[in-house]
KOLMI-653901 format. One record per residue: x, y, z of N, C-alpha, C, O, CB in turn; residue in one letter. Coordinates in nm, 3 decimals, always signed. Glycine has a CB too. Example, Ala and Ser with C-alpha at 12.3 -4.5 7.8 and 13.67 -1.06 7.14 Angstrom:
// residues 2
+1.319, -0.569, +0.780, +1.230, -0.450, +0.780, +1.320, -0.330, +0.780, +1.424, -0.332, +0.846, +1.131, -0.447, +0.905, A
+1.285, -0.225, +0.708, +1.367, -0.106, +0.714, +1.290, +0.003, +0.787, +1.341, +0.114, +0.804, +1.408, -0.060, +0.572, S
// end
This chain:
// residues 104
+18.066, +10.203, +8.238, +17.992, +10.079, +8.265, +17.903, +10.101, +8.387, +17.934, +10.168, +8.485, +18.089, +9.959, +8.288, X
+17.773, +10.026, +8.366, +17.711, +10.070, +8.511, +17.725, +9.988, +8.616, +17.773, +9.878, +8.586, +17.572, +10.089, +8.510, X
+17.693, +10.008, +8.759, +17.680, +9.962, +8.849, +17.623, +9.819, +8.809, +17.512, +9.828, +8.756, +17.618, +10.046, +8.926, X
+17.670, +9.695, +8.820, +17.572, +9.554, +8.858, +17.453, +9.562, +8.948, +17.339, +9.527, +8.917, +17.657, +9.444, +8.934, X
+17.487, +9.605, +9.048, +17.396, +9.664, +9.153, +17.273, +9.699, +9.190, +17.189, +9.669, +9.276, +17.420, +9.733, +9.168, X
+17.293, +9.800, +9.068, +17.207, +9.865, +9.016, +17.110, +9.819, +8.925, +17.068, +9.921, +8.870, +17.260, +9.943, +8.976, X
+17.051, +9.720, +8.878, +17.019, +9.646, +8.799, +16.947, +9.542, +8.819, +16.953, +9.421, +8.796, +17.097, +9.623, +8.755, X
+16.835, +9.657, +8.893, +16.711, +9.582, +8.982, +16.578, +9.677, +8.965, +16.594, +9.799, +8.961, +16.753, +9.569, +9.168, X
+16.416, +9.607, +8.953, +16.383, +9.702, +8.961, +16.365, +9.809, +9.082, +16.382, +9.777, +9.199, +16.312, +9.677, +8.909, X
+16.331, +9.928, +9.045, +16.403, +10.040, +9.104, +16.199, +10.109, +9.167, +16.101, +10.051, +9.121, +16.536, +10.164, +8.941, X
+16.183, +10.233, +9.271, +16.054, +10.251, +9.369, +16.052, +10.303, +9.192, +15.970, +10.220, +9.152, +16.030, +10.367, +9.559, X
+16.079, +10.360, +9.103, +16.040, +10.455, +8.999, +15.974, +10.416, +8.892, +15.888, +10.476, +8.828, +16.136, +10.515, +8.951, X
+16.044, +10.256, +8.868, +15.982, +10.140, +8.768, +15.854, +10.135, +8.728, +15.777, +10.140, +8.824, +15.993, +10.016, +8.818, X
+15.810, +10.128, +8.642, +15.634, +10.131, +8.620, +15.643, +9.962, +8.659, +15.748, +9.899, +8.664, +15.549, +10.185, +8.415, X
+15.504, +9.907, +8.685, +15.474, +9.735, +8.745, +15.470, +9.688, +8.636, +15.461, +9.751, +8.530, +15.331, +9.682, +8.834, X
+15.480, +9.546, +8.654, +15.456, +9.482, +8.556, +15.307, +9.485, +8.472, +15.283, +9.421, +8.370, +15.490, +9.370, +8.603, X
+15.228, +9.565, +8.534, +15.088, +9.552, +8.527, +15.104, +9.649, +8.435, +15.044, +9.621, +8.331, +14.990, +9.568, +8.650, X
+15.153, +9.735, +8.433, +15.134, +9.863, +8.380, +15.231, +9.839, +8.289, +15.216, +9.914, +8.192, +15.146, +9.989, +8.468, X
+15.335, +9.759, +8.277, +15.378, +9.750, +8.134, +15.324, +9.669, +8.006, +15.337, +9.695, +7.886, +15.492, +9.712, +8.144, X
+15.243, +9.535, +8.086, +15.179, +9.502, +8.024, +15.049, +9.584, +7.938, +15.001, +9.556, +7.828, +15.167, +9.424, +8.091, X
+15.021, +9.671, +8.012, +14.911, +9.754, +7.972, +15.009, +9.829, +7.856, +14.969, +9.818, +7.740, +14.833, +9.857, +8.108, X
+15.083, +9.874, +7.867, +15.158, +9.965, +7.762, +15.221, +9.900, +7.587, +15.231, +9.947, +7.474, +15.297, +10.014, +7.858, X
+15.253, +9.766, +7.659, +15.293, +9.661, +7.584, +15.136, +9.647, +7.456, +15.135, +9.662, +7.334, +15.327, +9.510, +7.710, X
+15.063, +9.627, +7.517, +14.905, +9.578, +7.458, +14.911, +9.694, +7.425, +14.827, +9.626, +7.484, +14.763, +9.519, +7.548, X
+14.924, +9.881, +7.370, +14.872, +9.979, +7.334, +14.985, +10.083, +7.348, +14.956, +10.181, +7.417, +14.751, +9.998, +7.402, X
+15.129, +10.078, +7.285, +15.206, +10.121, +7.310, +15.242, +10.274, +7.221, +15.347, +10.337, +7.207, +15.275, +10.017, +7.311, X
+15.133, +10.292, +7.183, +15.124, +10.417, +7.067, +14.973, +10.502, +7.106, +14.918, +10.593, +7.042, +15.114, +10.338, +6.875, X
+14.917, +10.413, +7.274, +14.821, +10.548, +7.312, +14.899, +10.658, +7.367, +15.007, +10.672, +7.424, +14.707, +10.517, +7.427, X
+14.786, +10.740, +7.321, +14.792, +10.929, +7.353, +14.801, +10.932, +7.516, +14.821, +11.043, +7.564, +14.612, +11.038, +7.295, X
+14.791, +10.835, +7.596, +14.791, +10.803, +7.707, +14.883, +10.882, +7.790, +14.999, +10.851, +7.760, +14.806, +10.682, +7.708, X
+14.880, +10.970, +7.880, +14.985, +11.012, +7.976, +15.125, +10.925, +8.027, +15.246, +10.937, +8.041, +14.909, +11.036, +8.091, X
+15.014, +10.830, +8.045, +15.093, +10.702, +8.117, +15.175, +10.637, +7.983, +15.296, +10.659, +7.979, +14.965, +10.568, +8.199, X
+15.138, +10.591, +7.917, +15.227, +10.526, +7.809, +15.340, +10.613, +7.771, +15.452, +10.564, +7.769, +15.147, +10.492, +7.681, X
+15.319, +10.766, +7.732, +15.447, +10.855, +7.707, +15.550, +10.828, +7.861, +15.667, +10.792, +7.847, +15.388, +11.051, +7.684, X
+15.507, +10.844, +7.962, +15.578, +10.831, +8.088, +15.668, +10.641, +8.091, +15.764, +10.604, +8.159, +15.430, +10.861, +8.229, X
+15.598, +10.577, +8.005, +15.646, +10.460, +8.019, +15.775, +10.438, +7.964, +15.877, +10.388, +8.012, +15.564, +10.380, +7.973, X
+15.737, +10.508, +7.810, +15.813, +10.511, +7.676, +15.955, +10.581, +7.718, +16.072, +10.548, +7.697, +15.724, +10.604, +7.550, X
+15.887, +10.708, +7.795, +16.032, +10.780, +7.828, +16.139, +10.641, +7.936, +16.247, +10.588, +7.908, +15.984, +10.966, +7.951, X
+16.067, +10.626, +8.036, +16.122, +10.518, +8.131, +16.216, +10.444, +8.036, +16.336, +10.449, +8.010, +16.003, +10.413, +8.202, X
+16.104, +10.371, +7.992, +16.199, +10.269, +7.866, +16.311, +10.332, +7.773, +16.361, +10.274, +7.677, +16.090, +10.207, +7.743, X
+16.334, +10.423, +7.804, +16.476, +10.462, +7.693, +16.545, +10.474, +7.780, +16.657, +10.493, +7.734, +16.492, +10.595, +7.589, X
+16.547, +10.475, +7.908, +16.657, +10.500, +8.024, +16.675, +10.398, +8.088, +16.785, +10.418, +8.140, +16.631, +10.598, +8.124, X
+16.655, +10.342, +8.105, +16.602, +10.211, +8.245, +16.645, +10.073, +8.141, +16.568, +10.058, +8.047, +16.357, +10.209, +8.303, X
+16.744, +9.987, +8.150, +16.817, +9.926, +8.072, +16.715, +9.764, +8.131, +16.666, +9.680, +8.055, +17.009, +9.958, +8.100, X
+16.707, +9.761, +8.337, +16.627, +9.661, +8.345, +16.450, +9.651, +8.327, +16.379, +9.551, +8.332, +16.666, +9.625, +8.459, X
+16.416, +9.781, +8.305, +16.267, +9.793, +8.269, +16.314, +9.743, +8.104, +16.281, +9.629, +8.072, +16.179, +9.980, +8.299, X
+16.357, +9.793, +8.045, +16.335, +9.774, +7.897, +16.413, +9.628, +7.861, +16.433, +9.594, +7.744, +16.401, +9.915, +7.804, X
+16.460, +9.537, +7.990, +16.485, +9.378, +7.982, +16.385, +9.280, +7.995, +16.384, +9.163, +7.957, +16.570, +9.338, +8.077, X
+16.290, +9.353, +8.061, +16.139, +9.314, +8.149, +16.031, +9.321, +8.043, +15.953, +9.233, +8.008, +16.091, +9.437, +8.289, X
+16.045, +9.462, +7.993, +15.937, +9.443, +7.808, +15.985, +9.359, +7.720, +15.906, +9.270, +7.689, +15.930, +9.584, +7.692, X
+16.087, +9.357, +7.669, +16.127, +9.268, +7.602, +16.093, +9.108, +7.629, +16.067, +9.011, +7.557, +16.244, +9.296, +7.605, X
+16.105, +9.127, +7.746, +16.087, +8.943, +7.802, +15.899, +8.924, +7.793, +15.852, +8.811, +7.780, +16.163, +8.911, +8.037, X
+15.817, +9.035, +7.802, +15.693, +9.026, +7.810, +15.679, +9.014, +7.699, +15.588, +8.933, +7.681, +15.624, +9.109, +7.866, X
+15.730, +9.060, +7.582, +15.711, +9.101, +7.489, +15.740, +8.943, +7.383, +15.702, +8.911, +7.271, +15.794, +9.236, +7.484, X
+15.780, +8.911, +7.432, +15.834, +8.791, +7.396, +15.740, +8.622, +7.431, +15.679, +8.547, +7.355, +15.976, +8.804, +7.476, X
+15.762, +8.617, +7.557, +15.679, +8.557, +7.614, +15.580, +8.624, +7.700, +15.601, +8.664, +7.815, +15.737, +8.478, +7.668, X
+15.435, +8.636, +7.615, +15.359, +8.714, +7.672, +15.286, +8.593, +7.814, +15.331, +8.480, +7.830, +15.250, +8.786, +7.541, X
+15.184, +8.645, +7.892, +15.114, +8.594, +8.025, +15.036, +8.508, +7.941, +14.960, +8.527, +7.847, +15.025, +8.705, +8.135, X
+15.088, +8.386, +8.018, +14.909, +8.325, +8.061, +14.786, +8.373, +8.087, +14.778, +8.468, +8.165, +14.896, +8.269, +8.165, X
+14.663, +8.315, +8.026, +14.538, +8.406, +8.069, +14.468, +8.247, +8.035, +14.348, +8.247, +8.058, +14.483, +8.585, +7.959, X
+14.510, +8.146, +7.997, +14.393, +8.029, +7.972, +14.416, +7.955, +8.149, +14.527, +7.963, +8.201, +14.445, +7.885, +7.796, X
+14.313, +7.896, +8.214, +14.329, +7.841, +8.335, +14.380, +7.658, +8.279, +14.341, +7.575, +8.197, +14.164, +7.867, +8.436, X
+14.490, +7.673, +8.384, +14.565, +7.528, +8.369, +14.502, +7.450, +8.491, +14.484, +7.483, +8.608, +14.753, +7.535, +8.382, X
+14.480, +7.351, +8.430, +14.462, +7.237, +8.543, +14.580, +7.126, +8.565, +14.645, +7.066, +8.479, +14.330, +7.152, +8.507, X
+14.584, +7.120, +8.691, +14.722, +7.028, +8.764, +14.640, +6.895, +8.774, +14.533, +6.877, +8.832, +14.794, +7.092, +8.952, X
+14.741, +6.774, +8.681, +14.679, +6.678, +8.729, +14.758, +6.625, +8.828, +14.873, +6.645, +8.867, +14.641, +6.593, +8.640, X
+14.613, +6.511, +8.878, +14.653, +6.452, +9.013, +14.800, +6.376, +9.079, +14.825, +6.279, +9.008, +14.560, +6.359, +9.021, X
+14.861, +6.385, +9.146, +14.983, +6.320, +9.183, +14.976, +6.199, +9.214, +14.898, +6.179, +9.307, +15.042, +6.371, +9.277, X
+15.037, +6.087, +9.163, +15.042, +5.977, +9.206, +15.060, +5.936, +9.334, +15.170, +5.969, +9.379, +15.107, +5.936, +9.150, X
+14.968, +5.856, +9.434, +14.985, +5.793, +9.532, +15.150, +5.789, +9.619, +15.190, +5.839, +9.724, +14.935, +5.674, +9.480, X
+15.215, +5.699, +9.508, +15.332, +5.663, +9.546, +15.441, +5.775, +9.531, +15.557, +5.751, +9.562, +15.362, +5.547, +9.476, X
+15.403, +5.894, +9.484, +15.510, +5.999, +9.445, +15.481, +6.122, +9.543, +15.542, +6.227, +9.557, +15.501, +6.046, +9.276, X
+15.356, +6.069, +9.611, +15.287, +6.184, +9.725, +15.371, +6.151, +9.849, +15.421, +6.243, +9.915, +15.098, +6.163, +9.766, X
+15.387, +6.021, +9.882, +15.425, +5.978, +9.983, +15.546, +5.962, +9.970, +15.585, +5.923, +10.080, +15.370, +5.888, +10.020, X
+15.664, +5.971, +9.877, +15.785, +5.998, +9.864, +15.818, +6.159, +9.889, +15.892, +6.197, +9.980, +15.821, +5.947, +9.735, X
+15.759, +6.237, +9.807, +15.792, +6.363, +9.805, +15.745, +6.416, +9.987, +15.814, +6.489, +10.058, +15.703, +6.441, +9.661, X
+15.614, +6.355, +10.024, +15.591, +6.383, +10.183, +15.738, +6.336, +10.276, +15.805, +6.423, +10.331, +15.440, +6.277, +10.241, X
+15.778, +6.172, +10.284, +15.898, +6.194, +10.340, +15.998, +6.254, +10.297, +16.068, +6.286, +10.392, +15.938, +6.111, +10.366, X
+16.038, +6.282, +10.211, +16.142, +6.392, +10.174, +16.145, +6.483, +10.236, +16.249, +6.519, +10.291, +16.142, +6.443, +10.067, X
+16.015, +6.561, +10.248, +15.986, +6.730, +10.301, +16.075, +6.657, +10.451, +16.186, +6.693, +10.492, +15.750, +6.814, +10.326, X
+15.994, +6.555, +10.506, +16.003, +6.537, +10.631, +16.119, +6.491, +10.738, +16.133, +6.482, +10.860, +15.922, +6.472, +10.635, X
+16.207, +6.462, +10.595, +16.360, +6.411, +10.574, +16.355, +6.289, +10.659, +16.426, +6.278, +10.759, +16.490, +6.522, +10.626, X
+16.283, +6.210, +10.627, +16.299, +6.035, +10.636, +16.222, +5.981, +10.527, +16.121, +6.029, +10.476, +16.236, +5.958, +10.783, X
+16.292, +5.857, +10.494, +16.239, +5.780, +10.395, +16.110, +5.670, +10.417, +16.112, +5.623, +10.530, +16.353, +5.714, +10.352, X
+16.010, +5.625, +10.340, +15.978, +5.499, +10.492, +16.070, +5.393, +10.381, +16.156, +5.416, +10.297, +15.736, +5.424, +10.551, X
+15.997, +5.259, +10.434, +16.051, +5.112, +10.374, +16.048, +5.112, +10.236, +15.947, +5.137, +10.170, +15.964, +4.985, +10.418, X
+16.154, +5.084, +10.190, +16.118, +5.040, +10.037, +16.028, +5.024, +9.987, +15.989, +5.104, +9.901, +16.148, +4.955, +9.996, X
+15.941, +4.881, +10.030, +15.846, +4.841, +10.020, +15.714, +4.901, +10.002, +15.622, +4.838, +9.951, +15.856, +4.788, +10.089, X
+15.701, +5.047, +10.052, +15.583, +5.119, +10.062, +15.581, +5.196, +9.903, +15.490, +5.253, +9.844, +15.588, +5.228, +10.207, X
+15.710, +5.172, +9.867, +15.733, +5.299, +9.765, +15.729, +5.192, +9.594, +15.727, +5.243, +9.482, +15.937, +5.403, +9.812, X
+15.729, +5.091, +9.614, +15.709, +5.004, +9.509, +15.565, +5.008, +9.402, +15.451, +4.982, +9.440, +15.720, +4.878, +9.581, X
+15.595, +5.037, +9.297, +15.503, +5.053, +9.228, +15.420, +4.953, +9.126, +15.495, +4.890, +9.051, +15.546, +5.138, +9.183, X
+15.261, +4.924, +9.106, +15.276, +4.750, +9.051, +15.279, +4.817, +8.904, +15.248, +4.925, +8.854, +15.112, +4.603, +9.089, X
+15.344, +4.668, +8.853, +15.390, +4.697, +8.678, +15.228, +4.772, +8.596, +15.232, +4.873, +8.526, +15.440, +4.486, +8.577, X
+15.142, +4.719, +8.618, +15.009, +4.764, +8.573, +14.944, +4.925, +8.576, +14.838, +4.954, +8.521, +14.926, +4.683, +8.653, X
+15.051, +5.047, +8.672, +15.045, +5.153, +8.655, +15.143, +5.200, +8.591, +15.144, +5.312, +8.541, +15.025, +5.201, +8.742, X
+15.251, +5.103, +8.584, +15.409, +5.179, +8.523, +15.361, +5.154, +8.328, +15.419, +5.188, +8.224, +15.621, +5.038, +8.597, X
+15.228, +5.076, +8.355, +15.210, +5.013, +8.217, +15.317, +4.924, +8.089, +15.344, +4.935, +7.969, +15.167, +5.124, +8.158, X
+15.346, +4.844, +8.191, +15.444, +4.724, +8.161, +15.384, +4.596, +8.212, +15.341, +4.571, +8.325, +15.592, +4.743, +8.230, X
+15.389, +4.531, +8.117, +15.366, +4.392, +8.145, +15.487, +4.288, +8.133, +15.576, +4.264, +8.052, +15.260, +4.351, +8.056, X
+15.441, +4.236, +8.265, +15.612, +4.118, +8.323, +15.648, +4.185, +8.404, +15.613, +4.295, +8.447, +15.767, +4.083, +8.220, X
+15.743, +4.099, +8.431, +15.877, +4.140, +8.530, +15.930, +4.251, +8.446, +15.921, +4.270, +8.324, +16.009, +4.006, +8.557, X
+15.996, +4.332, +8.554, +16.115, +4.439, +8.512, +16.243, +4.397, +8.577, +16.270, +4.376, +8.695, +16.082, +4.599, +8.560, X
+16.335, +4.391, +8.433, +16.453, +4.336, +8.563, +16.619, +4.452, +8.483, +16.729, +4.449, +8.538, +16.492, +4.061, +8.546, X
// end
């Protein structure tokens, strides 16, 4: 059984960059890809790391973050700051929660 320990990547590891590259063209004549291939038959957490790429490949479309609500800026700010303010500041009107009436 091996070391737990051990079961990190290691200075010898090809990057993630470079597996991805190998991943996308894994049957070039490439120096580098044979050097990968060999890696990958030995290296139990490199060949956990392709698999996982391999699987769920990268993002490449740009995501946009939408905006944070007012009232969830200024909660999450005192939090960081570890005080709360007044209730009152943190109350939200029914017309953004998109409810009409009372909430009870």
């Amino acid at each position: 059984m091996k070391n737990p320990r051990t079961y990190s990547k290691q200075r010898i590891c090809p990057s993630e960059q470079h597996l991805l590259q190998y991943l996308s063209a894994p049957l070039s004549s490439d120096e580098n890809a044979k050097e990968i291939w060999q890696h990958l038959r030995g290296c139990d957490f490199c060949g956990a790391e392709a698999a996982l790429l391999s699987k769920y490949p990268v993002q490449t479309e740009k995501v946009t973050t939408p905006k944070m609500p007012e009232a969830l800026r200024v909660l999450a700010e005192a939090l960081l700051a570890n005080h709360l303010p007044p209730i009152a500041s943190l109350t939200i009107p029914n017309e953004k929660l998109g409810v009409s009436g009372p909430i009870h």
